[in-house]
N, C-alpha and C positions, 0 to 999 in steps of 0.2 A: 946532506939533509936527512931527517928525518921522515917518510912515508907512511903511512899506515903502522907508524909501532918499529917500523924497519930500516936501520942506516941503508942510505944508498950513497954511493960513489966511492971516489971521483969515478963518476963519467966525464969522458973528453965529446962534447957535445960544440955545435955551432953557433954562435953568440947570441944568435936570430932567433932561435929555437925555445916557442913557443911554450910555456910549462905544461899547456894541454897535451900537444905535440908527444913532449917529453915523457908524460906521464903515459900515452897510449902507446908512443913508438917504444921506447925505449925499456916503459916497465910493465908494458901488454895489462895494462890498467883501461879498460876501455868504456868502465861505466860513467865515466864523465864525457860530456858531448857538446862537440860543437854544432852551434845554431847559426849564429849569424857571422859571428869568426870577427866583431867589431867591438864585442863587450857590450852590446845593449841589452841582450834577450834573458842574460844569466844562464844562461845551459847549464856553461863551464863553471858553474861557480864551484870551488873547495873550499876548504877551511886550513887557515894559518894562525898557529898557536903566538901571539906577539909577546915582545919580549917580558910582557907583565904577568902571561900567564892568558889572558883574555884571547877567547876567538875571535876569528877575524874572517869572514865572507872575502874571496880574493875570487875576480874572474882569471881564468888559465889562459881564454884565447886572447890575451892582452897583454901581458907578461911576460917575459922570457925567463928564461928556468934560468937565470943567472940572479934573479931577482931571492929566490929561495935556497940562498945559501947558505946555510947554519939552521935554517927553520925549519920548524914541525910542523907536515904536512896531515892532513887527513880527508882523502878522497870519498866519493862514496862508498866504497868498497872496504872502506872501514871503519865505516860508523856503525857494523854490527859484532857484536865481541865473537871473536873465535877461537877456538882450543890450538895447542898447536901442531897438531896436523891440520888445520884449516877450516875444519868442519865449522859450521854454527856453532853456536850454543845459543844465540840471545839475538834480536833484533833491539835497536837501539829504541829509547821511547819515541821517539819524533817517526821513525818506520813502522815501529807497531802503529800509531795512530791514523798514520799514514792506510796504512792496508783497512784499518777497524773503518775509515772514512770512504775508500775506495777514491785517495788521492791520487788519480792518475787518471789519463786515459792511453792516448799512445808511450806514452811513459819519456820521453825524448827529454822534457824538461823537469823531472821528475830529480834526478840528482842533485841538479841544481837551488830546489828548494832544499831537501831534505838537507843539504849544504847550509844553506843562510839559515832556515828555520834552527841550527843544532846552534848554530852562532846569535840567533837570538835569547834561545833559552838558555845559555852564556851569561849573554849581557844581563837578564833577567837576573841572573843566580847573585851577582854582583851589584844589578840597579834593579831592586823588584816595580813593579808599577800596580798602581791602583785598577779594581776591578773596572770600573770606567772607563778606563783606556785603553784595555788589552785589542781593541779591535783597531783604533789606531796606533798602535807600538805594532800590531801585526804589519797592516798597510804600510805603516813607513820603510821596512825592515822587508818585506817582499813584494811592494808590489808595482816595482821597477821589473819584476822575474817576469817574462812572458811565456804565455802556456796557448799555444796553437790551439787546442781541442777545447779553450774554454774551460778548465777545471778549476778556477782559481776559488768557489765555495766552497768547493773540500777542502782544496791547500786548506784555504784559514782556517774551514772549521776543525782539522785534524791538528791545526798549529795550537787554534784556544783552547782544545781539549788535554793537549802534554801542559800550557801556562794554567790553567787553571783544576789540576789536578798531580804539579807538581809543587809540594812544599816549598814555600820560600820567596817563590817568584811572584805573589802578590802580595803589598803591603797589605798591613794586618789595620784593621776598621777600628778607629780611635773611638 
């Protein structure tokens, strides 16, 4: 599979094993988090490139890393471009919005979104939707995500601010 931009394997791994697991033990990847370890909370959510090209919201603690094999993975840890010695260069738009919003509080389910939310403005770029919607395209698309400290007016509003100040992802007014 593909991680972050980076072949990985073959690792000889245990059948059972977790892609969360996989991703903190094995590739010391450890800004994805597990919450509830049942797939309800979206902690763990990544994103898996499917065979169309299309993102994909995948929970890790539910999954076993046998599930991602031949696919393109992308963790939190790189949804921000970086050079290659590692450094920054760029926060991704949904992280910049993110911080401009003060999207967080303890920050634990904070990957999670910036996860789904990168996989919504995806589906966007492919299915735009009407200005009238965008608050429920938000809701349907995150708001299964739970966020312990109550943040979820910033998630959305830093979500509508990348959908509606990125070209494309709103149909154009007949």
């Amino acid at each position: 599979m593909v991680v972050n931009g980076a072949e990985v394997g073959p690792v000889e791994v245990d059948e059972y094993t977790s892609m969360l697991d996989f991703l903190q033990e094995y590739l010391n990847l450890t800004g994805t988090k597990l919450g509830c370890g049942i797939g309800v909370c979206r902690s763990c959510t990544i994103v898996v490139e499917g065979q169309d090209g299309a993102l994909q919201p995948i929970r890790s603690c539910i999954n076993n890393v046998g599930r991602f094999h031949g696919t393109k993975v992308t963790t939190i840890e790189g949804q921000a471009e970086r050079n290659s010695d590692g450094e920054l260069l760029e926060l991704s738009p949904v992280q910049q919005a993110f911080l401009r919003n003060y999207s967080f509080q303890c920050g634990w389910c904070t990957a999670g979104f910036v996860n789904g939310a990168t996989a919504l403005i995806d589906r966007l770029r492919r299915e735009p939707v009407s200005a009238n919607d965008v608050e429920q395209v938000i809701e349907e698309a995150l708001g299964d995500h739970i966020c312990r400290c109550t943040g979820y007016v910033r998630y959305f509003r830093a979500v509508r601010e990348v959908i509606e100040s990125t070209p494309g992802l709103l149909k154009e007014v007949e």
